[in-house]
C-alpha positions as CSV (number, residue, x, y, z in Angstrom):
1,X,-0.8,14.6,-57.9
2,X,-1.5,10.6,-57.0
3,X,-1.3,10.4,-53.0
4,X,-1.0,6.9,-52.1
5,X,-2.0,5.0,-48.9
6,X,1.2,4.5,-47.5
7,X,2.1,7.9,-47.9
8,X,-0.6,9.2,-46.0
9,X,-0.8,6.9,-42.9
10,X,3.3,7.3,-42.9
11,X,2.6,11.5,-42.4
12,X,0.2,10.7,-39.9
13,X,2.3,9.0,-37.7
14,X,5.1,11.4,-38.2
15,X,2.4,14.2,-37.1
16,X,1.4,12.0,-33.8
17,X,5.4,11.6,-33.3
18,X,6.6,15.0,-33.5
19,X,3.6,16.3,-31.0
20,X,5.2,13.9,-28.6
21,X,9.0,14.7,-29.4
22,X,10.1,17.7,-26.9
23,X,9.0,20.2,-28.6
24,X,5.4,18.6,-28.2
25,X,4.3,17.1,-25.0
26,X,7.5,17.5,-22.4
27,X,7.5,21.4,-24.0
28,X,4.1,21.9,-23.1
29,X,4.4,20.2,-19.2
30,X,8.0,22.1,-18.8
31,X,6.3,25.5,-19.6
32,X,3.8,24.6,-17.1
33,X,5.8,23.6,-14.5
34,X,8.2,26.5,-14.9
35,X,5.0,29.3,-15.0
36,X,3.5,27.8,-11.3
37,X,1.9,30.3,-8.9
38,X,4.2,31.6,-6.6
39,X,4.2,28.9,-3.1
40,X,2.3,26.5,-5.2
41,X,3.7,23.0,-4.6
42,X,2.4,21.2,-8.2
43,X,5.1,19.2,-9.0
44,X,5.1,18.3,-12.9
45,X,6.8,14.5,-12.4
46,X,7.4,13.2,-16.2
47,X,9.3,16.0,-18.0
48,X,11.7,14.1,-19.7
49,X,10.0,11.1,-20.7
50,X,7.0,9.1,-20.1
51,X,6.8,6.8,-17.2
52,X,4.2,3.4,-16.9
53,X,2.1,3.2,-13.8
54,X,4.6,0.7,-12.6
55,X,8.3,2.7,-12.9
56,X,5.8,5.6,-11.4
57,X,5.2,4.0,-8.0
58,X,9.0,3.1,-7.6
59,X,9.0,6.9,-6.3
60,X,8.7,7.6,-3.3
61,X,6.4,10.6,-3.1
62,X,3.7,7.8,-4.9
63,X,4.6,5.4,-2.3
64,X,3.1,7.6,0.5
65,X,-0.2,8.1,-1.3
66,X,-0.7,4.0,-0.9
67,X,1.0,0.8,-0.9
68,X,1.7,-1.0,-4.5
69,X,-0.1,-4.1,-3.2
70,X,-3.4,-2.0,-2.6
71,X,-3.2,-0.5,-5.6
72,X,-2.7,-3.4,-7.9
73,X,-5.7,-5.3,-6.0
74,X,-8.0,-2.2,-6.7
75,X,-6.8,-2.1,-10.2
76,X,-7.4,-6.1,-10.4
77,X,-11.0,-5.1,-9.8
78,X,-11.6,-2.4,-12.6
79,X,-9.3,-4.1,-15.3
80,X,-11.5,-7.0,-15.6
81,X,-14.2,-5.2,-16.8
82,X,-12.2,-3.8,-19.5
83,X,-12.2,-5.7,-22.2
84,X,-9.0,-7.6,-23.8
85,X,-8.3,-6.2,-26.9
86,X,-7.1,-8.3,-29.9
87,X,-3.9,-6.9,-30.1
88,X,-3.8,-8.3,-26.2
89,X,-5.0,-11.6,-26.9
90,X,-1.6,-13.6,-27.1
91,X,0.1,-11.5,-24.0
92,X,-3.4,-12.9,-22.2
93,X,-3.3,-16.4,-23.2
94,X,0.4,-16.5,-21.7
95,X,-1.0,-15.7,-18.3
96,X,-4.2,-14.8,-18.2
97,X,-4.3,-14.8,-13.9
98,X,-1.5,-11.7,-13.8
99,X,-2.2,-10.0,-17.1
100,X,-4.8,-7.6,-15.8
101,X,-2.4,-6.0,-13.0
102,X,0.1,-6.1,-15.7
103,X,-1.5,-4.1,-18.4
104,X,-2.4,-1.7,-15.3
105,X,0.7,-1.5,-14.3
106,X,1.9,-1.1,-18.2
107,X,-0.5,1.7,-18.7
108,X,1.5,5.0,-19.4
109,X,-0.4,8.7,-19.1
110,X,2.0,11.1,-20.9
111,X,2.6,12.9,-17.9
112,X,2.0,13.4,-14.1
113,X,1.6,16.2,-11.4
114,X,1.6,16.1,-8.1
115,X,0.2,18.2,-4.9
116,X,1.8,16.5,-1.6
117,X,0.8,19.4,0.2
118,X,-3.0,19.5,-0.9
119,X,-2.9,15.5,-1.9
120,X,-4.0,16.1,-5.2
121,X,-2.6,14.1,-8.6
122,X,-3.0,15.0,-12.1
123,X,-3.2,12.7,-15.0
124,X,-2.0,14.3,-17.7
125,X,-2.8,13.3,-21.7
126,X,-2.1,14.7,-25.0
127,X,-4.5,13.7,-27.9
128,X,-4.5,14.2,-31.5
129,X,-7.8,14.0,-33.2
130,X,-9.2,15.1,-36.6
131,X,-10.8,17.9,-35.9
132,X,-13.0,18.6,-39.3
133,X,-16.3,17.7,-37.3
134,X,-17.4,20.5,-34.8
135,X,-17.4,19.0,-31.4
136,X,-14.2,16.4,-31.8
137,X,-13.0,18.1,-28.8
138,X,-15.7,16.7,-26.6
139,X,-14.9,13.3,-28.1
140,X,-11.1,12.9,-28.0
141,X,-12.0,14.1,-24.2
142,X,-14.0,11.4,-23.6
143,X,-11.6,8.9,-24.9
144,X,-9.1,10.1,-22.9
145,X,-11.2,9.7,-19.8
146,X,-11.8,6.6,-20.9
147,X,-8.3,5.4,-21.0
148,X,-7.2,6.4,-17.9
149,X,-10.3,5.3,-16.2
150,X,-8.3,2.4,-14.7
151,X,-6.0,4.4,-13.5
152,X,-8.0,7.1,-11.8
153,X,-10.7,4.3,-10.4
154,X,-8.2,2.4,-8.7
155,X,-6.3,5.5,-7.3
156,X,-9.2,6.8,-5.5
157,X,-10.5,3.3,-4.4
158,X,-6.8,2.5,-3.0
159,X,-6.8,6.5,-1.5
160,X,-9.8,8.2,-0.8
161,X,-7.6,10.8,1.1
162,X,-6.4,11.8,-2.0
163,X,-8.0,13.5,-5.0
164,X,-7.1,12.3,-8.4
165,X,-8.1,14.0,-11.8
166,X,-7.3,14.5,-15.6
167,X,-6.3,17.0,-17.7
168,X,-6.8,16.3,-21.2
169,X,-4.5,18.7,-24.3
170,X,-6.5,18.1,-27.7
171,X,-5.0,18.9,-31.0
172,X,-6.8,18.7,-34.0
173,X,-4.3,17.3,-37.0
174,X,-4.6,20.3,-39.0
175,X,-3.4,22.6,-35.9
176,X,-6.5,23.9,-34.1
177,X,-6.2,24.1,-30.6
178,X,-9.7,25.4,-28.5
179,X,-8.6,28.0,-26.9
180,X,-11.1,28.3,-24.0
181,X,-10.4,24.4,-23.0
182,X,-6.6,25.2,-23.1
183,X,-7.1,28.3,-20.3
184,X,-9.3,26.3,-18.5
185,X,-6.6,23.2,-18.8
186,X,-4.2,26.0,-17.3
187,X,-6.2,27.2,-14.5
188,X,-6.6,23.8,-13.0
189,X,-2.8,23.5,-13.0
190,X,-2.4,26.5,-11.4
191,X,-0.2,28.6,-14.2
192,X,-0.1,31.7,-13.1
193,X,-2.8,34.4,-14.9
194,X,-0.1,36.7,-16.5
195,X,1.8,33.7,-18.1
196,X,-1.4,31.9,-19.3
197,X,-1.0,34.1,-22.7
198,X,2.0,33.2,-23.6
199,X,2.3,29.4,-23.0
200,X,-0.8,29.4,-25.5
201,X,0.8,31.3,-28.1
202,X,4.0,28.8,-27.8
203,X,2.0,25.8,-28.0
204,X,0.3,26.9,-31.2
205,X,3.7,28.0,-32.3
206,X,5.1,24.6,-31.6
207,X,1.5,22.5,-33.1
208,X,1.9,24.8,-36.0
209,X,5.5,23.9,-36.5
210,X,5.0,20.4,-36.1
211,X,2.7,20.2,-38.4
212,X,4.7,21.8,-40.6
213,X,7.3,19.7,-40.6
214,X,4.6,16.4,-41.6
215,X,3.5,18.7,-44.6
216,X,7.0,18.8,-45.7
217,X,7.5,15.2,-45.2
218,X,4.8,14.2,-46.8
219,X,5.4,16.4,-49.9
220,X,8.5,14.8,-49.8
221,X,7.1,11.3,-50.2
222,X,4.7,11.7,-52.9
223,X,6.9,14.2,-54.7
224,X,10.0,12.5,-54.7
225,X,12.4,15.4,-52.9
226,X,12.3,19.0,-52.8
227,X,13.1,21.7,-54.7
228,X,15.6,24.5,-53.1
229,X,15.0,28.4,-53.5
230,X,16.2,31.3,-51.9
231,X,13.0,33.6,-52.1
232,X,12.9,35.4,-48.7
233,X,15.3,32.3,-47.1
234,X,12.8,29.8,-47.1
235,X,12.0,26.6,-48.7
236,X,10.0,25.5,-52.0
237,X,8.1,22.7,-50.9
238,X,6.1,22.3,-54.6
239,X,3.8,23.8,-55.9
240,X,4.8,27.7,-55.4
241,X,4.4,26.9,-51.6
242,X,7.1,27.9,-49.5
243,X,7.9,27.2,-45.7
């Protein structure tokens, strides 16, 4: 079987889209959110859908953490020493005085909780990584760190009464999830301890099921279609392999 190019960069990005369709990232946060200690106040903001930096502090809970004025003129500070990428260069040129608030401002985590009660704020990130090298968990980490580093250096520069953090969700693209970094992940957000179990078995269930649904796709692509059976009700994606 030939596997073209285009067929493989097309299954990757169906893999990166269905982790972030609802039964990806807003699954994941929901089941957090709904297994929260009893009295706990962590209040998962984007559910639904993501929200930029900017439609974010149009709420009012983010409003009394600080001013948007203070905030942009902290972020000013750290932006410029982020470099522009190339893909940025034109949006730059335009207006190159506002476009480092701007791209702050643009700069979307996949979700957000909030404290009010303990002034704490979670930035929350789901990252899919290849995960054939041993320690890729350490380094999609890292480069999540690194891409809300804006974010969270301007939050605590603009409100040092508040704490700010962020909690990372790593999947490698063949469906591993480490399972010690997920509990830990869920500790921090305060799931509760007897609930812990099964949120991790549903969000394997629902990696696992993405992912099957780009190996079907992708078969699809380089096969041409696929091929009906009705052996034990499920599918004959080629090759005597059946979903």
């Amino acid at each position: 079987m030939k596997y073209t190019v285009t067929s493989t960069v097309q299954a990757a990005k169906e893999w990166q889209q269905q982790l972030r369709l609802p039964t990806g990232t807003t699954h994941l946060y929901d089941s957090m959110h709904a297994a929260q200690k009893p009295k706990r106040k962590l209040k998962f903001i984007t559910l639904d859908k993501e929200s930029n930096m900017s439609t974010l502090w149009r709420r009012e809970e983010f409003l009394r953490i600080c001013c948007k004025e203070e905030l942009a003129e902290k972020a000013q500070d750290i932006e410029v020493t982020i470099p522009v990428k190339k893909s940025q260069e034109t949006w730059y040129n335009l207006d190159p005085g506002s476009f480092f608030v701007n791209r702050f401002w643009g700069r979307r985590p996949d979700g957000v909780a909030i404290n009010v009660a303990l002034k704490i704020v979670y930035i929350l990130e789901l990252k899919l990584s290849t995960d054939r090298d041993e320690g890729f968990l350490e380094v999609k980490d890292a480069a999540a760190n690194e891409q809300h580093k804006s974010n969270i250096g301007a939050l605590k520069a603009a409100a040092p009464e508040w704490e700010f953090a962020q909690s990372n969700f790593v999947v490698g693209n063949r469906g591993s999830v480490v399972e010690s970094d997920f509990y830990t992940k869920l500790k921090k957000l305060d799931v509760q301890e007897g609930k812990k179990d099964k949120l991790f078995a549903d969000h394997v269930t629902q990696v696992c099921e993405a992912h099957n649904r780009v190996i079907v796709s992708f078969l699809q692509q380089v096969q041409g279609g696929t091929r009906p059976t009705t052996e034990g009700s499920r599918e004959n994606i080629g090759h005597n392999v059946h979903v």
